[in-house]
C-alpha positions as YAML, in Angstrom:
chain: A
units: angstrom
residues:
- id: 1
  name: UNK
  ca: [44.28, 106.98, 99.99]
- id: 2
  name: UNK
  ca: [41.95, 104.59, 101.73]
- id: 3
  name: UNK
  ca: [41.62, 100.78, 101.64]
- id: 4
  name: UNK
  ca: [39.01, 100.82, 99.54]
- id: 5
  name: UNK
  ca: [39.88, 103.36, 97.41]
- id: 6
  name: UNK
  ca: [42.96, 101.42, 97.02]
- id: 7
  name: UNK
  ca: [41.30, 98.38, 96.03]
- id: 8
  name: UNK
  ca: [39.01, 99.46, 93.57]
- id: 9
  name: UNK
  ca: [42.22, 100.80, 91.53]
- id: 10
  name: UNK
  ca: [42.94, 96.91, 91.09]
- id: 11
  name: UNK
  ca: [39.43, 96.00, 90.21]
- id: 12
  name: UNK
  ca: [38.97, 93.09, 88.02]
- id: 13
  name: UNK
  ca: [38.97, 94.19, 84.46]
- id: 14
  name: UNK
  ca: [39.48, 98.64, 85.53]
- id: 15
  name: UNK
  ca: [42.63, 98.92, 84.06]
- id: 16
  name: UNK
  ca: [40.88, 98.33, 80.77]
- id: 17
  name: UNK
  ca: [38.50, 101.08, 81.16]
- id: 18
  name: UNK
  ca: [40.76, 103.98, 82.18]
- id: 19
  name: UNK
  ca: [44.51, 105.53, 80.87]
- id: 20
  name: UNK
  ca: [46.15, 105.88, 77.41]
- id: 21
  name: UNK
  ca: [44.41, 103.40, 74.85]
- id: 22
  name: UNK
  ca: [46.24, 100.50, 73.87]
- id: 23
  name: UNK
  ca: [47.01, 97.51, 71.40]
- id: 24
  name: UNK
  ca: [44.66, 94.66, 72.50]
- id: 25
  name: UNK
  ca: [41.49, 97.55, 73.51]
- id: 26
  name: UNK
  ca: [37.91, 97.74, 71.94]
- id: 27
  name: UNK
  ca: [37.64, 101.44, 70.58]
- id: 28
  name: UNK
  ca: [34.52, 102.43, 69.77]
- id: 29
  name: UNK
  ca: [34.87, 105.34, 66.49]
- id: 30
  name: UNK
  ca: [31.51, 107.68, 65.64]
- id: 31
  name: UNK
  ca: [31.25, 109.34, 62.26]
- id: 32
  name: UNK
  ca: [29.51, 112.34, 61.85]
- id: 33
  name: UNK
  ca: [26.29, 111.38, 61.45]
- id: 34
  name: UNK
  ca: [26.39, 109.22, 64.28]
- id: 35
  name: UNK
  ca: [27.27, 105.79, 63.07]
- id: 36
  name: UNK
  ca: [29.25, 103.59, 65.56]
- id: 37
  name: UNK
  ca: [31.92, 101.08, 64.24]
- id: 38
  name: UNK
  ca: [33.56, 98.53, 67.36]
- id: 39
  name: UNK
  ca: [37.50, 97.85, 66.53]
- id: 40
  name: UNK
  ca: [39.81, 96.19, 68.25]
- id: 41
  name: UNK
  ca: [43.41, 98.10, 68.19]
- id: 42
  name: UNK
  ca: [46.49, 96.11, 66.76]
- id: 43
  name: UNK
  ca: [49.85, 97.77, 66.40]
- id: 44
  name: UNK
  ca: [50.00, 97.99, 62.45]
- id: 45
  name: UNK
  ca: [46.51, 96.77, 61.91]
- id: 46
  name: UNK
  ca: [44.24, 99.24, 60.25]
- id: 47
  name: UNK
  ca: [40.38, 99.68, 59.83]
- id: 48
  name: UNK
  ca: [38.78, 99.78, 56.73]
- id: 49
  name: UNK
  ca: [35.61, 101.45, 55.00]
- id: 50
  name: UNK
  ca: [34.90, 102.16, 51.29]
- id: 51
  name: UNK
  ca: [35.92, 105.78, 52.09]
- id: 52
  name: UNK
  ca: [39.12, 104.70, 53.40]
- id: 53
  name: UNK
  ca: [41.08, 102.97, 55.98]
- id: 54
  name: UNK
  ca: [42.11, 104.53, 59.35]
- id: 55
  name: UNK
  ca: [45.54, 102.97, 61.37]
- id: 56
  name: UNK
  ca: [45.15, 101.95, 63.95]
- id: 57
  name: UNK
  ca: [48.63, 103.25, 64.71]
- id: 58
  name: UNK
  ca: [46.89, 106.70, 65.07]
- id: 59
  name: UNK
  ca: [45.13, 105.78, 68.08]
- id: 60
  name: UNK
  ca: [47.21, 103.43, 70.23]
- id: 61
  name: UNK
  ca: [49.02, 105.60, 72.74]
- id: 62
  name: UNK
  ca: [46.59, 108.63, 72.55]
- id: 63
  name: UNK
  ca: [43.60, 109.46, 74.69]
- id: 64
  name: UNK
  ca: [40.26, 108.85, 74.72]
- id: 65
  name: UNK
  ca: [38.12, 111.23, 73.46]
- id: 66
  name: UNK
  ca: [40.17, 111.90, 70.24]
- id: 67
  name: UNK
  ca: [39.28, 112.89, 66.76]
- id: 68
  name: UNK
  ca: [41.04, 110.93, 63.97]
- id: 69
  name: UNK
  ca: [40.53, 111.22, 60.16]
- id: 70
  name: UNK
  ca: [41.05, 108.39, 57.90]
- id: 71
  name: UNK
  ca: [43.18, 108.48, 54.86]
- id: 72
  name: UNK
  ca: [39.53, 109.60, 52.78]
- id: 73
  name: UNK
  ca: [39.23, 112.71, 54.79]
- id: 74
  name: UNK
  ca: [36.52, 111.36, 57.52]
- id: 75
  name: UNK
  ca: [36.71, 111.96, 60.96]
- id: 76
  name: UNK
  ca: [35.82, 109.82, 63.61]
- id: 77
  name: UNK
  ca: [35.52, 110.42, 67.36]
- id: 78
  name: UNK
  ca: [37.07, 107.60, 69.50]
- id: 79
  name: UNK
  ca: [36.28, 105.95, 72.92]
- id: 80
  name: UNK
  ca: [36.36, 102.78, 74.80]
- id: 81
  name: UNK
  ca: [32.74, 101.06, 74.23]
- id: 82
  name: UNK
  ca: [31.06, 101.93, 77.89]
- id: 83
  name: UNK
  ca: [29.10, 98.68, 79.29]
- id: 84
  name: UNK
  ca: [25.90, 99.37, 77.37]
- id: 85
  name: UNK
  ca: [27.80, 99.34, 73.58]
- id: 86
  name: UNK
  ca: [29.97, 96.33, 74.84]
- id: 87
  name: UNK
  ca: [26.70, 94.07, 75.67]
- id: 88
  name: UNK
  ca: [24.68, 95.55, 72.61]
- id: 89
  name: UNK
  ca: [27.54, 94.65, 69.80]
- id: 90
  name: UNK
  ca: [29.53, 91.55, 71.13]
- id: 91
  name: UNK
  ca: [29.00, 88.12, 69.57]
- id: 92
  name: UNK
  ca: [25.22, 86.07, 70.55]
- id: 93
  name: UNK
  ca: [24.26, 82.59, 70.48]
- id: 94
  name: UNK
  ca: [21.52, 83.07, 72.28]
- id: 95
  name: UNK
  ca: [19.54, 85.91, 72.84]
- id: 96
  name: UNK
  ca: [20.69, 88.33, 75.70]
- id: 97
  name: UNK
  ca: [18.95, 90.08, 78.59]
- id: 98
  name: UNK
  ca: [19.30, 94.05, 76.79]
- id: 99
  name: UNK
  ca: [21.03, 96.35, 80.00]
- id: 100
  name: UNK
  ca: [17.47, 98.37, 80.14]
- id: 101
  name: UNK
  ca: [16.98, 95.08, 81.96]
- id: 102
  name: UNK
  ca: [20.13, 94.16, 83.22]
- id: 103
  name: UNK
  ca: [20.07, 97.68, 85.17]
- id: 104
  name: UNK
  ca: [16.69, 97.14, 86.80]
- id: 105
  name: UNK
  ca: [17.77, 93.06, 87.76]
- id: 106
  name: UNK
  ca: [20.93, 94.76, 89.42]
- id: 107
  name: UNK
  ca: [18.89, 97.68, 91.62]
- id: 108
  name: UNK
  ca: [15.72, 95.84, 92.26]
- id: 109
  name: UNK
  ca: [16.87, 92.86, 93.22]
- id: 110
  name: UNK
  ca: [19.47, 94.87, 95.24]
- id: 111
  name: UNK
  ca: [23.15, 93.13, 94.01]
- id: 112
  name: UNK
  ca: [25.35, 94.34, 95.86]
- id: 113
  name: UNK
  ca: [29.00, 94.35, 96.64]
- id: 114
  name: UNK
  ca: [30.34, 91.05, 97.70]
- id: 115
  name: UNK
  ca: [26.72, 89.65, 97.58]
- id: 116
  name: UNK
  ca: [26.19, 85.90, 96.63]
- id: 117
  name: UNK
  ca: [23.90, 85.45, 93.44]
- id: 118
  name: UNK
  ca: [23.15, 82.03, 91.65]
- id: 119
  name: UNK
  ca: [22.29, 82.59, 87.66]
- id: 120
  name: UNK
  ca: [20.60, 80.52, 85.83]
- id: 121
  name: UNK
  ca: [20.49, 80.72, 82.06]
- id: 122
  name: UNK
  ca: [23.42, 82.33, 81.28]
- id: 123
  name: UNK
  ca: [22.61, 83.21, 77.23]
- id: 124
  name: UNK
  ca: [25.90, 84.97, 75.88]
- id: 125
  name: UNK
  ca: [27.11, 86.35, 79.22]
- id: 126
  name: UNK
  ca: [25.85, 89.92, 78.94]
- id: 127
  name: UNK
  ca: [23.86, 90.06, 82.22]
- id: 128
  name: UNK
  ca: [26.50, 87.70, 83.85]
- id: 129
  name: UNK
  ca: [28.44, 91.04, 82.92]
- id: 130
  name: UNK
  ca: [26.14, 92.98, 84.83]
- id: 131
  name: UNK
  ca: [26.22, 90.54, 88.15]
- id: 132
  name: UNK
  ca: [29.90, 90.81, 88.27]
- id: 133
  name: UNK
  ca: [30.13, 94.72, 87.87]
- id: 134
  name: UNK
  ca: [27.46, 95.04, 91.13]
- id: 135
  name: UNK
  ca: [28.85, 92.16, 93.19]
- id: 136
  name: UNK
  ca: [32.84, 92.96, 92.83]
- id: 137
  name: UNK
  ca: [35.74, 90.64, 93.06]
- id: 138
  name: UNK
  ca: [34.92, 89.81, 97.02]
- id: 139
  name: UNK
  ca: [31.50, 89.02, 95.87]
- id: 140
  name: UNK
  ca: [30.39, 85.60, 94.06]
- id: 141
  name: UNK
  ca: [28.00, 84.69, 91.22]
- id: 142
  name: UNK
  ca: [27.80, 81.17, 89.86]
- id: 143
  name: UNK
  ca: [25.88, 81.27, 86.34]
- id: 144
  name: UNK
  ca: [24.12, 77.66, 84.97]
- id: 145
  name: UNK
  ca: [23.57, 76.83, 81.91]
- id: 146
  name: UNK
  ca: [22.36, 73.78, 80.30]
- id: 147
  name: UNK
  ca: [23.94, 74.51, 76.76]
- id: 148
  name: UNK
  ca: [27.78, 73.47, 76.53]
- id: 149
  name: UNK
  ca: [27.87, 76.25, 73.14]
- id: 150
  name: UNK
  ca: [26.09, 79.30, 75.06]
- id: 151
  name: UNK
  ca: [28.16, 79.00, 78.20]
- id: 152
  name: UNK
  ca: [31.54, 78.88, 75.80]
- id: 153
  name: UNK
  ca: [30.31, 82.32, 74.49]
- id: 154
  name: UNK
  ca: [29.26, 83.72, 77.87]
- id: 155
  name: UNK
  ca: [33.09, 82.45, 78.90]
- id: 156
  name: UNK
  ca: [34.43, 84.18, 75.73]
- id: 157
  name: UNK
  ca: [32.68, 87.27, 76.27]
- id: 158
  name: UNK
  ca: [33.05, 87.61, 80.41]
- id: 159
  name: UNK
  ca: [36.71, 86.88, 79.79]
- id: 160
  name: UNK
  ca: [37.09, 89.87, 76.69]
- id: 161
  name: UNK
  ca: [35.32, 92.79, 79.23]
- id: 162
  name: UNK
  ca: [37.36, 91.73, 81.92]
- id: 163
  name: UNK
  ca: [40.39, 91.17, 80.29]
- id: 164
  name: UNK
  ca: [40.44, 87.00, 81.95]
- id: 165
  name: UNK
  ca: [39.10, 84.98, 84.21]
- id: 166
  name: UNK
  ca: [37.26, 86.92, 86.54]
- id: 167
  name: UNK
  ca: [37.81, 85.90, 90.50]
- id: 168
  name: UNK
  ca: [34.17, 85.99, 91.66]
- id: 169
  name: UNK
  ca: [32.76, 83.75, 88.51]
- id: 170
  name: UNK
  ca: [31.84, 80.47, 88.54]
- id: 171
  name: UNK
  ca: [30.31, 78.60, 85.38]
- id: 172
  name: UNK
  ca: [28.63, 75.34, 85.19]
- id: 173
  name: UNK
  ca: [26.95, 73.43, 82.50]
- id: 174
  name: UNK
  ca: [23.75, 71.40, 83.43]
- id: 175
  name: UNK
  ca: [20.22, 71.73, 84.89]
- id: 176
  name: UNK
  ca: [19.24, 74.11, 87.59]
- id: 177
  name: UNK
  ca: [18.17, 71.56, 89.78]
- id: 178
  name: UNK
  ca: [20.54, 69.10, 89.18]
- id: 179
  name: UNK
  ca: [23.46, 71.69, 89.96]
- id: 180
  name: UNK
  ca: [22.63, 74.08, 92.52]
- id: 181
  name: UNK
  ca: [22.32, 71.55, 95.53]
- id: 182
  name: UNK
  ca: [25.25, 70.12, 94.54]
- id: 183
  name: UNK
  ca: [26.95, 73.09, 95.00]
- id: 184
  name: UNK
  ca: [25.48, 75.62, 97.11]
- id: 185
  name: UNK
  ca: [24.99, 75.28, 101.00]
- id: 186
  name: UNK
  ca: [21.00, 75.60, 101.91]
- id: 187
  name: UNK
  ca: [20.24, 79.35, 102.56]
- id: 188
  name: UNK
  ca: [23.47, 80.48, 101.82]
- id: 189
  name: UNK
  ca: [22.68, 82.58, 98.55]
- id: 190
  name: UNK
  ca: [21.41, 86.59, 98.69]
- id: 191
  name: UNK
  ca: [20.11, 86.43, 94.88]
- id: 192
  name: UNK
  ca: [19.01, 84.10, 92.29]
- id: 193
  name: UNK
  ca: [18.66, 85.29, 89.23]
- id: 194
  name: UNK
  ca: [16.40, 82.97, 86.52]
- id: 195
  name: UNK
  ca: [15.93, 83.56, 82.64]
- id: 196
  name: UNK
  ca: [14.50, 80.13, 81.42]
- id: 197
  name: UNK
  ca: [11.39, 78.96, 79.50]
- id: 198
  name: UNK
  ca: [9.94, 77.45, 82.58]
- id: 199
  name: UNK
  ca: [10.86, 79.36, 85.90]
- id: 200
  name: UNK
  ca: [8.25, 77.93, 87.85]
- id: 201
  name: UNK
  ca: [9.96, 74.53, 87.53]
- id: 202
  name: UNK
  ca: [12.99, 75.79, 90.20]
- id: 203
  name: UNK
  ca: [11.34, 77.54, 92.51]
- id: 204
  name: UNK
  ca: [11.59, 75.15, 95.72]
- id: 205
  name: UNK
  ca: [15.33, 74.26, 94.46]
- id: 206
  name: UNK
  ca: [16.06, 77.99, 94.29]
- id: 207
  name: UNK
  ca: [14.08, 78.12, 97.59]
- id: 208
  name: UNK
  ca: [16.52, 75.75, 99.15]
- id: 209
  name: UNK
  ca: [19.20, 77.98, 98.07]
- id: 210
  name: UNK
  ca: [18.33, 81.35, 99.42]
- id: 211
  name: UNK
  ca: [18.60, 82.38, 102.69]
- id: 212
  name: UNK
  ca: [15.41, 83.96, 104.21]
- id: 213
  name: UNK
  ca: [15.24, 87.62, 103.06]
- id: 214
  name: UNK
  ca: [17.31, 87.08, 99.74]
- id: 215
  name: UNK
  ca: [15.32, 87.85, 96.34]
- id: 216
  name: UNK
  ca: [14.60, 85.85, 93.83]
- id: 217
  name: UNK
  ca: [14.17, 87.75, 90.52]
- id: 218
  name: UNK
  ca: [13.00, 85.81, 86.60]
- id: 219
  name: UNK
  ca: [13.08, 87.00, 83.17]
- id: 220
  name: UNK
  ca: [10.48, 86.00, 80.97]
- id: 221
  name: UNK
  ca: [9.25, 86.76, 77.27]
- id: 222
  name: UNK
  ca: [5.19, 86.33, 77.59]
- id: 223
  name: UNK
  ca: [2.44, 87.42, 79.57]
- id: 224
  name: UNK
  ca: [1.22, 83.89, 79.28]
- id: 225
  name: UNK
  ca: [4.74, 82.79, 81.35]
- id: 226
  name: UNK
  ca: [4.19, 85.71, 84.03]
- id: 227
  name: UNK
  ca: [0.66, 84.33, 84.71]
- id: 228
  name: UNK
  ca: [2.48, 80.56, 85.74]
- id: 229
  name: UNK
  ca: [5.05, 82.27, 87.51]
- id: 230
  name: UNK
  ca: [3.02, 84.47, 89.79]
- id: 231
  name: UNK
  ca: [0.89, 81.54, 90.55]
- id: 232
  name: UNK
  ca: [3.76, 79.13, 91.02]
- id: 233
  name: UNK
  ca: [5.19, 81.33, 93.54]
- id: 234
  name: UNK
  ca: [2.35, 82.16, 95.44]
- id: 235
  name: UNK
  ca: [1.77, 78.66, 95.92]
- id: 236
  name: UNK
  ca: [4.70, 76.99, 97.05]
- id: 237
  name: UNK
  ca: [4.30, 78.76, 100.38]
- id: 238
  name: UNK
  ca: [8.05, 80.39, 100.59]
- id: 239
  name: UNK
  ca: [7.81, 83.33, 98.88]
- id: 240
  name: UNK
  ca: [6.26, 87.04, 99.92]
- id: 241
  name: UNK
  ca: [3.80, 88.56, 97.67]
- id: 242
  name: UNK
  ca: [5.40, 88.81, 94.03]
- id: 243
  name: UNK
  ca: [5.61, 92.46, 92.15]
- id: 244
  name: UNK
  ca: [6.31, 92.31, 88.26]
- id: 245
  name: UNK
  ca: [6.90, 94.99, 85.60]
- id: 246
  name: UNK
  ca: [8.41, 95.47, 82.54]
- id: 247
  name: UNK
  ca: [10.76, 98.95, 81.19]
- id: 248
  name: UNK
  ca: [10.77, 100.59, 77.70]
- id: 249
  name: UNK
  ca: [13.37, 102.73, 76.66]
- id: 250
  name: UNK
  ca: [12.96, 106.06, 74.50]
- id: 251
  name: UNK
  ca: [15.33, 108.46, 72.96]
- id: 252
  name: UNK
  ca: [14.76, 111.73, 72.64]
- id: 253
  name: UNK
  ca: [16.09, 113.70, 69.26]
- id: 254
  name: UNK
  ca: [17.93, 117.24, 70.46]
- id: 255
  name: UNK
  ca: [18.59, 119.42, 67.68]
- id: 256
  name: UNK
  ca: [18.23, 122.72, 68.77]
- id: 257
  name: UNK
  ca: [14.43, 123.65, 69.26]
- id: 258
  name: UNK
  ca: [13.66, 120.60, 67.95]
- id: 259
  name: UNK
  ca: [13.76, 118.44, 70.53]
- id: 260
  name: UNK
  ca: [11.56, 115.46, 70.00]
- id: 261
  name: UNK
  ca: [10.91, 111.51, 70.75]
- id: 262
  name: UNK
  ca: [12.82, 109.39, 68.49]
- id: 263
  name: UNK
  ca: [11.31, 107.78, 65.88]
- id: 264
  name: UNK
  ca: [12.50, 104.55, 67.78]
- id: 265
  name: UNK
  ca: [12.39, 102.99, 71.17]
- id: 266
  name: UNK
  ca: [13.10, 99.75, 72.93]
- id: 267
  name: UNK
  ca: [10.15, 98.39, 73.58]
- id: 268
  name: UNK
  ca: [9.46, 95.19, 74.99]
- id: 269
  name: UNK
  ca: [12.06, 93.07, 75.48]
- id: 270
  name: UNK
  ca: [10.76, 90.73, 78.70]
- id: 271
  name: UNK
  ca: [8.93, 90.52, 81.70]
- id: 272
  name: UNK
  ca: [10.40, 90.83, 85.36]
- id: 273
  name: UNK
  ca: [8.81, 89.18, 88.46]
- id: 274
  name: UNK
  ca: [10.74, 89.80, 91.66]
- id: 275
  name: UNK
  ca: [9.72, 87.85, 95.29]
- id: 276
  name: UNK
  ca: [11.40, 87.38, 98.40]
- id: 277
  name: UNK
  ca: [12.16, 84.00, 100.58]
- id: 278
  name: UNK
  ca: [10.44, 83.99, 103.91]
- id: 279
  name: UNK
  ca: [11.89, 82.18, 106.70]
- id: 280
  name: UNK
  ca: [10.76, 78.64, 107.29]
- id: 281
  name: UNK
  ca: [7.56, 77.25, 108.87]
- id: 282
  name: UNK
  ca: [6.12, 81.15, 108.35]
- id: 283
  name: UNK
  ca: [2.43, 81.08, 107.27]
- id: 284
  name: UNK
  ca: [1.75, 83.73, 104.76]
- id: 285
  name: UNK
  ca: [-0.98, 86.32, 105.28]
- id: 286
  name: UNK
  ca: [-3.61, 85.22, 102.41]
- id: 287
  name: UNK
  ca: [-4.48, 88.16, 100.01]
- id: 288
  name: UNK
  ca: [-7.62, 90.00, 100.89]
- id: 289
  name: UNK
  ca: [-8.45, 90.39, 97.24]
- id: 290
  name: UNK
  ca: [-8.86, 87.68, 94.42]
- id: 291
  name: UNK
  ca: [-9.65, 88.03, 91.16]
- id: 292
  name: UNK
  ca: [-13.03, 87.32, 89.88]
- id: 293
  name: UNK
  ca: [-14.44, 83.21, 89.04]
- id: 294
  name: UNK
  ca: [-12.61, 82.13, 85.54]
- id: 295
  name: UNK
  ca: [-9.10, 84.51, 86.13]
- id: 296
  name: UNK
  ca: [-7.89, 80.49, 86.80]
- id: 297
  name: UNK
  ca: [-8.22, 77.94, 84.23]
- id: 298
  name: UNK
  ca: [-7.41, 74.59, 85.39]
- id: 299
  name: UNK
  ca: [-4.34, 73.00, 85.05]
- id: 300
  name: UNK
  ca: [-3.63, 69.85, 82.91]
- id: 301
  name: UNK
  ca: [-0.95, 67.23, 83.96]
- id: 302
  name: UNK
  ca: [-0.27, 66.52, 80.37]
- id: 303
  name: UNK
  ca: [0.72, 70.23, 79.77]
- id: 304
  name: UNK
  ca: [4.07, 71.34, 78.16]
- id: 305
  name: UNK
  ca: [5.89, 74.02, 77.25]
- id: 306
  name: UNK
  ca: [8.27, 74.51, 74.29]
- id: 307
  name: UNK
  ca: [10.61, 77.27, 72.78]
- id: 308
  name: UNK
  ca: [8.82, 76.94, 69.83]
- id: 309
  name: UNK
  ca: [5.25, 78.33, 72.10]
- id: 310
  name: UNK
  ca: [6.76, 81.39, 72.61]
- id: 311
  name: UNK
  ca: [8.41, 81.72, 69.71]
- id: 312
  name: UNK
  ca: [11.94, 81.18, 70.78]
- id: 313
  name: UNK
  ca: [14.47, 81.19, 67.99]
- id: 314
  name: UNK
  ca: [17.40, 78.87, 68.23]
- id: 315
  name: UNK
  ca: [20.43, 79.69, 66.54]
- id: 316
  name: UNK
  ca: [22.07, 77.58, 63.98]
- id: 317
  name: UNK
  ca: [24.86, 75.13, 64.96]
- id: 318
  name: UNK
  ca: [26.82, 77.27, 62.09]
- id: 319
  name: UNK
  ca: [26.26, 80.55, 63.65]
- id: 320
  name: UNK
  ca: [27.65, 79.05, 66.99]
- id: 321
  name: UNK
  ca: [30.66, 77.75, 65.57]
- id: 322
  name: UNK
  ca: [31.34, 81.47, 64.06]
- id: 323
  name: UNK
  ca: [30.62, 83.44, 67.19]
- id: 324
  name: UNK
  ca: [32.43, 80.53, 69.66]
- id: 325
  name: UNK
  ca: [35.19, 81.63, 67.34]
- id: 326
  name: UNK
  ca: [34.44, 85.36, 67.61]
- id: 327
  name: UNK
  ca: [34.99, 85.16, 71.44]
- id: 328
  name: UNK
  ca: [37.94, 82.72, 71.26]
- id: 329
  name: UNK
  ca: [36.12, 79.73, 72.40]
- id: 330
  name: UNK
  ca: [36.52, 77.64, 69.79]
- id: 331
  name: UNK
  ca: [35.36, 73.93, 69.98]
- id: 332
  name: UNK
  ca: [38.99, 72.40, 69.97]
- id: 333
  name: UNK
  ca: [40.18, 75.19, 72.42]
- id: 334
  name: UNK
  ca: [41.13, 74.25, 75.68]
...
């Protein structure tokens, strides 16, 4: 067995997400009509439902891919949650980046193994998730966030997938642009990653930070943020041409001939504008084509953005007590 090979059997977090399942693992149980329920096994500890409780007992020790009945006669199929049903059910504070998006940060803005990515906004941790997976243990990614309660749940949630601390994760709690040049060397970061209410506001610190070539990819919620963004970045003068797009997600229903669209999708969930840094003192061919007269509305000094303009909500200082304590982050933890 190769080096590498070798290595990846000790990856951060793998031995969670392979062998016999065990006290202390998230198990993911289907019923048969499709419903997931998200346990966590305890030796003795059993899960209940009005038609029945299943032990837990029943399913430490065995396999993946089981079938176990409950004491009421129903059957459930069990696996470990894959990354997708981790992000989707784990205790929020605030809002996370949904891994339709998560997937298309990680390939188009090309994270990759041992790369150095800066993240800013960190939510509840589910694409800091994401960063680690691509990057690796060799790799780095320092997340930001200005919130001391959502970067306790991003630490509570990071640390459940991975099973601790993971070697290749920083956190820090501030501003942006009070942080990174404080601790990041000028053009030493491949990737910064920014989901914020005003992007446009970091783009010469994150410009600082990134070395020429690296990307610079932001999440945001309205066309109306996009439009500042694209602009912003065209004119600071250190960025290529920017490319944005957005991804919706559709199931299909397969039930023998009738195989159909689901009734459901994932629509819109946000915005993704993607740019690279060009190397100092390089002028920047101007665009041959420009909208027509009007496509700009002037600019006002006194201009301001809130949450509350794009219809942010915030969550309750209640409902971040209960999921700090979902994730084991509790206020008086250390």
């Amino acid at each position: 067995m190769g080096t590498g090979a070798a290595a990846a059997l000790g990856a951060t977090g793998s031995h969670l997400r392979r062998g016999p399942l065990r006290a202390g693992d998230r198990v993911q149980l289907t019923d048969i009509k499709g419903r997931h329920s998200t346990i966590v096994l305890e030796a003795g500890g059993q899960f209940h439902t009005h038609k029945g409780y299943l032990r837990h007992d029943d399913l430490i020790g065995q396999p993946e891919g089981i079938t176990v009945a409950n004491t009421g006669g129903v059957q459930y199929l069990a696996f470990r949650p894959l990354f997708n049903d981790y992000v989707l059910s784990m205790p929020r504070g605030a809002a996370i980046v949904y891994p339709k998006d998560a997937a298309q940060i990680v390939i188009q803005a090309d994270i990759f193994p041992g790369a150095r990515v800066v993240e800013s906004g960190v939510g509840s941790g589910g694409l800091t998730l994401a960063l680690l997976n691509a990057v690796g243990d060799q790799g780095y990614v320092h997340s930001i966030e200005r919130r001391d309660d959502f970067a306790a749940i991003a630490r509570g949630n990071v640390e459940n997938f991975f099973g601790g601390p993971h070697p290749a994760w920083s956190l820090s709690t501030g501003d942006l642009a009070d942080v990174l040049p404080m601790t990041e060397e000028p053009q030493t970061v491949d990737r910064v990653v920014l989901d914020m209410l005003a992007p446009w506001e970091n783009l010469d610190v994150s410009a600082d930070a990134l070395r020429p070539g690296g990307v610079l990819i932001a999440y945001v919620a309205t066309t109306t943020q996009l439009s500042r963004l694209a602009e912003a970045v065209r004119d600071t003068g250190r960025f290529a041409e920017p490319y944005a797009w957005e991804t919706m997600q559709r199931g299909w229903h397969l039930e023998g001939l009738a195989v159909r669209p689901e009734h459901r999708m994932m629509g819109h969930t946000g915005f993704l504008l993607t740019t690279r840094r060009v190397a100092d003192d390089t002028v920047i061919p101007e665009r041959k084509r420009r909208p027509s007269k009007g496509a700009y509305p002037a600019a006002t000094d006194e201009e301001t953005w809130t949450e509350d303009d794009f219809g942010v909500r915030q969550p309750t200082d209640r409902k971040l007590r209960r999921t700090r304590r979902a994730v084991g982050q509790a206020r008086d933890a250390n």
